[in-house]
Structures are given as C-alpha cells and as structure tokens.
N, C-alpha and C positions, 0 to 999 in steps of 0.2 A: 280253199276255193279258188286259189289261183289270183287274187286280186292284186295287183302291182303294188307296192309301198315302198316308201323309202324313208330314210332319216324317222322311221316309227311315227308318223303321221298320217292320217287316213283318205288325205286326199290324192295319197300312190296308185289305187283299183286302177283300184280299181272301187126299170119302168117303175112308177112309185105303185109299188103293192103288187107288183108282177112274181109269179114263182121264178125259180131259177132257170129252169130251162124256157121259160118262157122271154126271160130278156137277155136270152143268150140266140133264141132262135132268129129273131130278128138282125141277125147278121150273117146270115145262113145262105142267104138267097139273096138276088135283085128284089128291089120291092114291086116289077113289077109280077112276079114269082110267088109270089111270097103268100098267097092267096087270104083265106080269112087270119085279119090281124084280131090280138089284144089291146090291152092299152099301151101307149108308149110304141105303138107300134109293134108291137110284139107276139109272135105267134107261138101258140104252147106246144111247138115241138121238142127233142132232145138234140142237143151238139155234142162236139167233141173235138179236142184237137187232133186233125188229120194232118198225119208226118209227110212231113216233102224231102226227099231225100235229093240232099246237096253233091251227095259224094266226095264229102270231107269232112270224116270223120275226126283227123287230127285238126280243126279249127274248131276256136270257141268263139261265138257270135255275141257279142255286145254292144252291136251297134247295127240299129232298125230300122229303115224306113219305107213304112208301108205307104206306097201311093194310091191303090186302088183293090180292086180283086182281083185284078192280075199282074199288078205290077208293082215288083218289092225289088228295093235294097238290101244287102247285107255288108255289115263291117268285123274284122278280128283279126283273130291272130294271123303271124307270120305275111301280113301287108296283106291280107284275103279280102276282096271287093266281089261277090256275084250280087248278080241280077234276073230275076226271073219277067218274065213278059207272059205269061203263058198262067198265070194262078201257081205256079212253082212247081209244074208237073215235070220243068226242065229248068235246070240252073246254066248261065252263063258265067266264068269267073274272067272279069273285068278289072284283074287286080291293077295297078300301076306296075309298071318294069321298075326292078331294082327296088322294089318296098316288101321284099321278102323277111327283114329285119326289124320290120315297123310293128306295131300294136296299138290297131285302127279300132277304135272305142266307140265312134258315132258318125252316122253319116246321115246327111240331108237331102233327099232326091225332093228334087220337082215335078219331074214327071221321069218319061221313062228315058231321057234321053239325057239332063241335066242332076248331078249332084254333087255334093263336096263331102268331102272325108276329113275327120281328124286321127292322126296320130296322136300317140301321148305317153311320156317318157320326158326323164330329163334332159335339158339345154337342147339339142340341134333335135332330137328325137320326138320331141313335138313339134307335128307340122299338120297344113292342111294342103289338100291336089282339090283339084275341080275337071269336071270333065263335062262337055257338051254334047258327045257323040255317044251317049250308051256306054262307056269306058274305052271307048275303042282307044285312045289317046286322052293324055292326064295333063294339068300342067300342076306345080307344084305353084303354090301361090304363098305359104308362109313359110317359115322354118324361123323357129325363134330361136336368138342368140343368149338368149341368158341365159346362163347355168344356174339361177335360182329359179327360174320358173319354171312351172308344170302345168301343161291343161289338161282339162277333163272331161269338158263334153262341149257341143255346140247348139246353136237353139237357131230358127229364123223366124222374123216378125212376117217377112213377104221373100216375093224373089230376091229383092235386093236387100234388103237391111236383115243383119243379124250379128248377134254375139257369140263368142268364144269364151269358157271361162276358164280362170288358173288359178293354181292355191297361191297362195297369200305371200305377196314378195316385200320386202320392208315392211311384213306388219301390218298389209291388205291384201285382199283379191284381188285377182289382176284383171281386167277385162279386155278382149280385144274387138273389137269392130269391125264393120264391115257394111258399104252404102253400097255395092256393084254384086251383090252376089255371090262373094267367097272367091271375087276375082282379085282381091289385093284386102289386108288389113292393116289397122291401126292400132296401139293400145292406147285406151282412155285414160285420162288424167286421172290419179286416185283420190281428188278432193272429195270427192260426194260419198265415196266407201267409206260404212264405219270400221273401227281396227277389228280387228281378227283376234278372238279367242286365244290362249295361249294352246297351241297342238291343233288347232282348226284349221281343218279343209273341206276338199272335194271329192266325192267318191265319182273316179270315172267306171262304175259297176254297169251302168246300162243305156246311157248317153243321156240320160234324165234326172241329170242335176242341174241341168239350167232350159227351162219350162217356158214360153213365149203363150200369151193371149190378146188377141187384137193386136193395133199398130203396134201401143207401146211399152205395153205390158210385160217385164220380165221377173222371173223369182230364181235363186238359188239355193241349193240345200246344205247343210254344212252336216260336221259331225267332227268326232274324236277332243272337241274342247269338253268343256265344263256342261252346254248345252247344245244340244243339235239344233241348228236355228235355222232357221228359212230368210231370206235376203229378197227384200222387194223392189223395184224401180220401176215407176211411172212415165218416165223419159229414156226409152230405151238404152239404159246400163249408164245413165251420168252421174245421177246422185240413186242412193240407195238406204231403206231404212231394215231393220234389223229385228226379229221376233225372235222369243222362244218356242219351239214344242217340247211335249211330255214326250217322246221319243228318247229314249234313252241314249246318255253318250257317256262322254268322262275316260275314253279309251279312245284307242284308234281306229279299233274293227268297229266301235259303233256311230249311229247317227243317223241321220236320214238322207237314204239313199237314191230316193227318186220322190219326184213330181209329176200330179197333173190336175191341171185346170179346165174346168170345163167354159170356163167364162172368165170375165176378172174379179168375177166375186169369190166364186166356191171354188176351193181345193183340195186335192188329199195327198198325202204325204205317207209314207212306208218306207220302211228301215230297219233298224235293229240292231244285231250284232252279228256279222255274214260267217263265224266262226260255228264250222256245226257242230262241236261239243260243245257250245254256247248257248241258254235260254236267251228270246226277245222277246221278252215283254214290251207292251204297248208298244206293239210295232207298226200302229199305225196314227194315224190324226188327221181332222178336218177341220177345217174354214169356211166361212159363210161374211169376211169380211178383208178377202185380200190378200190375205195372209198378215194382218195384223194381229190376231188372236188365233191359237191352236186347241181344239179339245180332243183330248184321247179317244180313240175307236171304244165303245163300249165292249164291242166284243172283235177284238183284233183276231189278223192273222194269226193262225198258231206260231209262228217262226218266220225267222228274217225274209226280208221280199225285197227285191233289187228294183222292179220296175211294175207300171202303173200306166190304166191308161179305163181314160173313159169311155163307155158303148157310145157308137153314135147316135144321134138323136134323141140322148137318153138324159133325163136333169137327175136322175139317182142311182144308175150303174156302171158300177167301175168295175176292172179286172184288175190285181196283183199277182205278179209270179214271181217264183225264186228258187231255187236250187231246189226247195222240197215239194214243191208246189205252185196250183192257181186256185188262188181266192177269188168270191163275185161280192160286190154289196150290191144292195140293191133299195138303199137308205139314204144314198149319200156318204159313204162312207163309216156311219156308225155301227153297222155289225158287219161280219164279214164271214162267209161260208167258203172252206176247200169242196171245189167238185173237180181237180186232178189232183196226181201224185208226180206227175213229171217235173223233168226238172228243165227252166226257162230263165231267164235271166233279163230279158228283155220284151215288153211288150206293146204294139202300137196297134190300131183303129182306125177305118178308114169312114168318109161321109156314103160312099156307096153301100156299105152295111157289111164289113169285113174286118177282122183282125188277126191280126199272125202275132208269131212268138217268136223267140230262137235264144240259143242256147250252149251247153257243153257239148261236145263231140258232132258237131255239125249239124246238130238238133235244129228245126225250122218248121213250124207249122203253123195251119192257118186253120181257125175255124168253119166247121160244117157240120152239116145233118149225117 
C-alpha cells in the first residue's frame, strides 16, 4: 500500500435512525436547496462519490483539507500541493518550488488562501511551509534536525494554536507546537507524555492520527506496540494520558490509524492491518467518554480503513474509507455499512454540508446527488 516505514515500526506511513442514503443526502446540496428534510436534517435522496480529476494520476493524496464546497486542499507525493476554488471542477497545483523530493502527508487550510503542509521522512525530510497567498509563494517554517525523529500528521485547535506529532524519540512522542499559525514552532517538553510501548508509533496513513476538538482538546493514535492506544490532552499537547482500544496491533502494519471527534466526548477510531493479504478485525471502536474507554464496532468495517470523519451536523454518522472502500454508521459508530468499493485514503466534511475523499492515482472526490 505504499506506506512509508522505517527501522520496522509503524509510525514510517504511513441521523439517529436515518437510512443511508438519507444521512448521506444531506451533504449533497446547500441547505438552502435542499428542500424537504428528514431527521438530522436529512433528505432520502441517493449520493455518490463524484470523481474530480486532478490530472495527476502519478500522485497519491493523503493529506485533506476540506474548507467548504468549493474549496479543498490537497497534500502527497513527490511535494504535490493543489487547490481547487471552483468544488474541483479545476485543480490549481500550488506545490512549493524545490519540494519535488518531499512526501507531503497533511495539510491544514484555513480558508482558500491560508494553509500549512507537513512533510514526513527522516531528520531534515520532515518539515512544515505555510503559505498566505493561495500557494502562490511558501515559506518553509520547520525543518527538524534530529535524525531520530519522524512526524506524522498535524492537527489545529484554531488559526493559531496547533500540534505536530512524531514517533517516539527517547522513549516518547515528540510533540511540536505552534501559537502563530504554523508560522514558527517549538517541541514540547516530554514530561507530561507517558513512555511509548516498545515498537509504537504513528501512522502518517491520512493526516488523522492527531485529531483536535475545541480549544484544547487533542488525541493521538498509536499502533504496532503490544496495544493500539489512543493518547489524550486536555491542555493542548502538555501532559497526556494514555488508553487501550480492541483495535488490533502487536505488529507494525497494524493499530489504529485515524481519528475523529465529533465533540470532546464521542469518538471513533479505524484501523486494522493496511496489509491487503491481511484480515482486520475489529477495525473499528467508539468512545462516549473521551477517549478514556474504547468498545469495539459491533459490526466493523469489513477491512483496514485509513481515514474517518463525521457528517456534519450529524450526533450518529460517520464515514471510513480505505484502499477497499467507504463505510457509513449511522449509530455512532457501532455498526458500520460499505456503500462504495473505491479506493480513498483519506476523508474530511465540511459545516456547509460537503465531504470529499482522495486517494491513490490522483483519485479526489466529493460527494453528490
């Protein structure tokens, strides 16, 4: 599947009671379009993901960020940054100059004219750029020097406050910060991080191993120790306490690979084992406390899922996708239905009533009727 590792550890990657097309439709249209609703807002139309062609089919996209219905981010291979402005009837590519060697895993827009990118690769090869102008011009604002470290994805509390995170350097996760925007950062003192599983890390699979709610609310996902565990702080990334899920790990391909929170209560968590002559089992799990306690999806994905994201305006449906598919719940996360076969990697949701995908071969779509 293409997911980056190194030294054989995993953090190298890489409506309630609504049917399914009905709390899928409800992201279809403006609401004020959108004419007679269901519950949840939701109208019993059919979706479907419609393909936006990037015209780059040699990039793989794992790194998302949906701002609106017409306004998305992209991050991957070989230093590739587009931007669409238009619902992605046209792509811009907005890569940085001289980041043709990079392997851009997540990126954060604010709107259509502000966002930051992470690289991620060993020592100098993980970095972050920011750009204000639409990518017209980049600055580079990180570039770390450690050859033990790695980061994997990025997360923002607001415009200005957010995290970085990296596998485990003396025996913790590394965190790096940020109060300006991704215009400079800092790494955090590792007092408050508990140690690191022996083989545990970070899957940079879809830029959603480190999940942000409210000001200070952040979680991280782990995998390839003994337990795929979820990592909590209340004080954005100072001290942090540490769970199990039933998510299977105990290898390097598995664990759990993304996050998402619809609040600071409930969450759901997918994973697996991204190897596709691999079963995953209980590749999914929910929370209703935080992520202090995990219970297994009663009826999981059939197969490994990289990335996760909640419908908007929805307290019980989420979408999972992953190289074999998109799953819907529409529980909360305890049962979980495939209504595609394609293959995504990455998925986000917008407050305007919109979610896109993207993926291998420059795969990128958004939902519609």
């Amino acid at each position: 599947m293409g997911i980056t590792r190194r030294g054989g550890r995993p953090g190298r990657l890489v409506a309630a009671g609504v049917a399914c097309g009905a709390a899928l439709a409800a992201l279809t249209v403006p609401a004020a379009e959108a004419g007679p609703l269901g519950r949840d807002g939701a109208r019993a139309d059919g979706v479907h993901w419609a393909a936006k062609d990037t015209g780059t089919p040699q990039v793989r996209f794992r790194g998302l960020a949906a701002v609106d219905r017409r306004t998305a981010w992209l991050a991957g291979t070989g230093g590739t940054v587009l931007r669409t402005t238009d619902g992605g009837s046209t792509w811009r590519n907005v890569s940085p100059p001289g980041a043709a060697g990079l392997q851009f895993r997540d990126v954060q827009a604010f709107d259509a004219r502000r966002a930051v990118v992470l690289a991620i690769g060993e020592g100098e090869a993980s970095r972050t750029y920011r750009t204000d102008d639409g990518g017209k011009t980049w600055t580079e604002t990180f570039r770390n020097t450690d050859p033990k470290a790695f980061y994997d994805c990025l997360a923002f509390f607001d415009r200005r406050h957010g995290l970085a995170l990296g596998d485990p350097v003396d025996g913790r996760f590394r965190i790096l910060s940020t109060r300006d925007g991704g215009r400079s950062w800092q790494v955090l003192p590792p007092d408050g991080m508990p140690p690191a599983l022996d083989g545990e890390a970070g899957f940079a699979a879809s830029g959603q191993c480190l999940v942000t709610s409210g000001p200070k609310d952040v979680w991280l996902a782990t995998g390839g120790g003994a337990h795929a565990r979820v990592l909590h702080s209340a004080d954005r990334g100072l001290t942090w306490t540490a769970a199990s899920t039933p998510v299977p790990a105990g290898d390097p391909a598995r664990g759990v690979f993304a996050l998402a929170f619809r609040d600071r209560g409930h969450g759901i968590a997918v994973g697996g084992d991204y190897r596709p002559d691999r079963p995953s089992p209980r590749a999914a799990a929910v929370t209703a406390d935080g992520g202090r306690t995990w219970r297994p999806a009663t009826t999981p994905p059939p197969a490994y899922r990289s990335g996760a994201a909640w419908l908007p305006h929805s307290r019980t449906a989420a979408l999972a996708v992953g190289p074999t598919g998109t799953d819907l719940t529409t529980d909360g996360g305890r049962t979980w239905r495939t209504i595609d076969t394609g293959s995504y990697d990455t998925v986000a949701c917008t407050p305007d009533l919109s979610c896109w995908a993207a993926g291998e071969q420059g795969r990128v779509a958004r939902l519609e009727r």
